[in-house]
N, C-alpha and C positions, 0 to 999 in steps of 0.2 A: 470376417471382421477380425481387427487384430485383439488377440487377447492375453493375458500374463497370465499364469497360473500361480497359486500361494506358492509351491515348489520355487520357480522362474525367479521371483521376488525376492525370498528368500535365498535365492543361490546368491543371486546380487549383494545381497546382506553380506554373504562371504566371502562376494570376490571385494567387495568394497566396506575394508574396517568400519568407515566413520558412520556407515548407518546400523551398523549394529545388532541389536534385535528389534526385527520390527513387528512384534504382536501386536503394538500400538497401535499400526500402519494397518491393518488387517481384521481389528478388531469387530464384530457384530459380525451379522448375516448380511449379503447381497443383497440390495434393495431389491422388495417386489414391484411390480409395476403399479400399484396404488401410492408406494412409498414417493412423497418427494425430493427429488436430487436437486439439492440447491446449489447450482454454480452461478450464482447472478449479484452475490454480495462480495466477494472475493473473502469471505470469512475464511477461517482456517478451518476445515474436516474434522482435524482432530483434537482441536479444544485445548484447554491448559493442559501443560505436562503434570505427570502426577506427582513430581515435587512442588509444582505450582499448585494443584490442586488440594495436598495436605495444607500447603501454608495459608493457602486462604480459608481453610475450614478454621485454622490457629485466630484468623484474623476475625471471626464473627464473636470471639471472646472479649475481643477490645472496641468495639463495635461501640461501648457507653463511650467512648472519649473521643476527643477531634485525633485524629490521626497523623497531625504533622509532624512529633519525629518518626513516623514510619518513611514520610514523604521526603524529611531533608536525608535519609539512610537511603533512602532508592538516588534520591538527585546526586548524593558521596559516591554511591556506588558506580553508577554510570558516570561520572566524572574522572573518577580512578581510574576505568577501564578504558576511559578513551584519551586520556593524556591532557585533562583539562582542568579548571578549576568549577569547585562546587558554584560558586555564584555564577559560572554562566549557564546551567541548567535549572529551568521550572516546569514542577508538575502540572498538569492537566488533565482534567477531567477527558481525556480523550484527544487526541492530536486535529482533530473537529475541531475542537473549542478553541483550540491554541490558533488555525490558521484563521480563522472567522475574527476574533481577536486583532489579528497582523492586520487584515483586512482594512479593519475599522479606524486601527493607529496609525495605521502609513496611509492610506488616503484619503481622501475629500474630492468637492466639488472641483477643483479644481486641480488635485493631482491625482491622476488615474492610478489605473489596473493595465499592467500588461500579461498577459498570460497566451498560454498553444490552444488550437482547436484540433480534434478533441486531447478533453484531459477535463481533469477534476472540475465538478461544475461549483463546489461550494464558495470558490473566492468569489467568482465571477455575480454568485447570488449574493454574496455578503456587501459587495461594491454598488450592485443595482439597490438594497436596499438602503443606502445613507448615498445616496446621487451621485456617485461620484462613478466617472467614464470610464466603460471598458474596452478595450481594445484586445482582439483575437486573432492571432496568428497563426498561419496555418502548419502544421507541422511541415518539416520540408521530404524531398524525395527516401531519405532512409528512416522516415515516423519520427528523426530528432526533433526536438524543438530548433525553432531553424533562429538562432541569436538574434545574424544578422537585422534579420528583418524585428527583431523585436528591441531591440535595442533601436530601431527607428522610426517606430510604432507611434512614439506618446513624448516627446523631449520633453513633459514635464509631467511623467510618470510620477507615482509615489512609491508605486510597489511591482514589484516584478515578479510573476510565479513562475516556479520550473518544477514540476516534479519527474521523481530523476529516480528509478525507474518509472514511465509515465504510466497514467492509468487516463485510459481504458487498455491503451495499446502495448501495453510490458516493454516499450524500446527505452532504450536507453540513449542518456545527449551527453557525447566524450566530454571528458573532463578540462578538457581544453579549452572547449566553446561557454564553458561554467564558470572558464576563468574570464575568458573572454564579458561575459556578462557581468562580471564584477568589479572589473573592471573600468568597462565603456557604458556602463549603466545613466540615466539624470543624475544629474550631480542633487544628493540629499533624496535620491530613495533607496528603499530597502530591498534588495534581494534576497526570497523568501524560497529555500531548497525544502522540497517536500521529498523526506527519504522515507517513507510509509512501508517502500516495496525491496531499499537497498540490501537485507538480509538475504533475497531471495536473487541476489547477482554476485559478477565480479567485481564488481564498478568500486573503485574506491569512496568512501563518506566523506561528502566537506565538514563531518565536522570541527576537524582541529583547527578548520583556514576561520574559528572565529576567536580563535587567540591572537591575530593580525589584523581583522577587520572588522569595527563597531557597526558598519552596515550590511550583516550578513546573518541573516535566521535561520538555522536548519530545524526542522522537525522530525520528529522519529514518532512510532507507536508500537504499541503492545498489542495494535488490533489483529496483525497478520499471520508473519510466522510465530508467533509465539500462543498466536490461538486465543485469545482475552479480548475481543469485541465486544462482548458481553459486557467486560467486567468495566471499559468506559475509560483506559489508562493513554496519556500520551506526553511529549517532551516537547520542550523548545528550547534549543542553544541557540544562543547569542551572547553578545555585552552585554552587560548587567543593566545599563540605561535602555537596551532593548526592549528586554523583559520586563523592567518597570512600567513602559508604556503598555505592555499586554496587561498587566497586572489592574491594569483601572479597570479596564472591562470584566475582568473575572479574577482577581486574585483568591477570592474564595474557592474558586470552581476545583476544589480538593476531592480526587478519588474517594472509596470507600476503603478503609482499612485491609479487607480483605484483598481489593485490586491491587495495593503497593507491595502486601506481603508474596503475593503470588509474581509482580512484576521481580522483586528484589529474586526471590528461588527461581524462576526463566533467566534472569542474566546469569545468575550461579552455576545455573548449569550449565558447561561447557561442552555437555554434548547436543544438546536441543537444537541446535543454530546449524550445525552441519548436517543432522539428520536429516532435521526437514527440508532443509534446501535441496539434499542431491536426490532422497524422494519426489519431490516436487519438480524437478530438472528433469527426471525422468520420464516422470506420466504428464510432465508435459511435451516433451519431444515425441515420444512416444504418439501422444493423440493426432499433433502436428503434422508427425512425420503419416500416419494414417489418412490423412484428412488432403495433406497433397500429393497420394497416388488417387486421391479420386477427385483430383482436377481443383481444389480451391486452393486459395490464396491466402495464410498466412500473417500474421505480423511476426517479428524475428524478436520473440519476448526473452524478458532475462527477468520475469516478477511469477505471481502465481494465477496470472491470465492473459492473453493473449485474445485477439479478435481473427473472424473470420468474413470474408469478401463470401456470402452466401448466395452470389447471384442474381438476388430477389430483395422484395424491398424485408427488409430487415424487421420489420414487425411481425410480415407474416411469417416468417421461419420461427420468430420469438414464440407467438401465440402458436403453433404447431408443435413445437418439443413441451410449451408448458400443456398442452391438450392430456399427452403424456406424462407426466409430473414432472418434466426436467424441468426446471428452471434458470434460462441463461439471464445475462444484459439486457439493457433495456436500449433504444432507438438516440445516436446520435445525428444531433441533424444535417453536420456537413459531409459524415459518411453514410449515407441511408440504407446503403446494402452491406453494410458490416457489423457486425454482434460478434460482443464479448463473454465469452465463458471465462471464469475461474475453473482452476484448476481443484479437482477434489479426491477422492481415496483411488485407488485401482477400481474397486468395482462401483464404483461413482462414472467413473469414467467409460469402463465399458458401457454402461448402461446410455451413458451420453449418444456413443458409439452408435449403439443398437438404435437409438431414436433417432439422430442424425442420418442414418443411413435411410429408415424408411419413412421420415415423415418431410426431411429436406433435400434429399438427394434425388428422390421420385417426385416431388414437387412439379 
């Protein structure tokens, strides 16, 4: 089995400045075998940074008041950093609430849902429940969301999903064919870019392309690399007439004081964003690069999980590692034999390792 040693890890740390010291990355004991290994929510391992973590203990102080200048300080902040104006970002109780929201605003009975198979199931549940049709595309031969065909899907589409990097499958859809859909979209619906996963690639962000275009919604969150799942934090850029239409559905849906304080110290910190990603770049090549000398098959991820072609129908590989307490992905139904792990510590992963080897490879 292939394995890193703290030593190995650490060397990396100093052959490679941006990650630093990583006691963070290593922290606790190796899980035992009763312990379980949660790779199945794509949460982040290792939680808020401990500057994020002081500021949200700052934040259970102010806890008696509504929190909304803490919210329009995080909406400035993220605005400054990405070259945009504060009114085209809104908070959200979590980047959930924000695409459920989109959902609801751009279609109806009569103007659909376009969205990839597989990829994020909540729009597709948010559309079945106010009637309005959905249409599923299949991703194409490199896991991109394949435009073409989706821009031909629905001509009287209302909403358009892309998330970019995709989830379940970590691939990513060039930035070309994103213009491409913004383009040659229905004329009067909204294309709706889910960057949930963008921190953990190379891919450039749409977000600046919504200082040019009133029909384009990007989302970002706090749930991933930044570690704050928990805490319920997420964004929506667009036009201001964009976000006013979300805002009916939820303009209250305001974080907790603590979540904005902790999101504002993660963007502050400038080194967070590079650690974690080339940590995570690593043990996840690393698991990959393990996993196709012994014969499977891969998606070519750039997020913090990737799926795997396990040969067999995909539940029972599920129910076999969870036997064990690993915990992966759950059953998509137009891939049946591929399961997605998140990506989690070194020895998360060994561990992965250890169970994949003898509970699905001897299958």
């Amino acid at each position: 089995m292939v394995s890193v040693s703290r030593r190995s890890l650490l060397a990396l740390g100093a052959a490679l400045p941006v990650l630093g010291h990583l006691d963070w990355a290593l922290a606790g004991p190796p899980p035992k075998k009763s312990d379980k290994v949660l790779l199945n929510y794509n949460e982040s391992p290792y939680g808020p940074s401990s500057a994020a973590r002081e500021a949200m203990q700052r934040g259970i102080a102010t806890s008696g008041r509504y929190p909304y200048p803490d919210m329009y300080a995080l909406a400035a902040l993220f605005a400054q950093q990405q070259g945009i104006n504060e009114e085209n970002v809104a908070v959200f109780a979590g980047s959930m609430a924000a695409l459920r929201y989109a959902v609801l605003a751009f279609t109806s009975p009569t103007r659909g849902l376009v969205m990839a198979t597989p990829s994020y199931e909540v729009p597709r549940q948010a559309a079945e429940s106010h009637k309005a049709p959905v249409h599923e595309v299949n991703l194409d031969a490199q896991h991109a969301h394949d435009v073409p065909a989706m821009l031909a899907a629905n001509p009287q589409a209302g909403m358009l999903y892309l998330c970019n990097p995709n989830n379940p499958t970590g691939t990513l859809t060039p930035t070309e064919a994103i213009r491409q859909a913004l383009a040659n979209k229905p004329r009067g619906s909204v294309l709706v870019v889910d960057e949930a996963y963008i921190d953990f690639s190379d891919a450039p962000s749409c977000v600046s392309w919504v200082k040019e275009h009133d029909d384009l919604l990007v989302l970002r969150t706090f749930s991933k690399i930044y570690g704050m799942a928990g805490a319920r934090l997420g964004l929506a850029v667009g036009h201001p007439a964009l976000l006013e239409r979300l805002a009916v559905f939820g303009g209250d849906n305001v974080p907790a004081a603590s979540s904005l304080l902790g999101a504002r110290a993660s963007l502050e910190d400038v080194a967070l964003l590079p650690q974690r990603k080339a940590l995570n770049a690593r043990l996840r090549e690393e698991t990959i690069a393990w996993l196709k000398t012994h014969g499977f098959t891969c998606t070519v991820s750039h997020s913090n999980c990737f799926m795997i072609d396990v040969k067999q129908p995909a539940a029972h590989a599920i129910e076999r590692l969870a036997a064990q307490n690993v915990m992966v992905g759950r059953v998509w139904k137009n891939w049946p034999q591929w399961v997605r792990v998140t990506v989690g510590t070194q020895r998360e992963m060994e561990r992965f390792r250890e169970v994949f080897a003898a509970q699905v490879m001897k299958a």
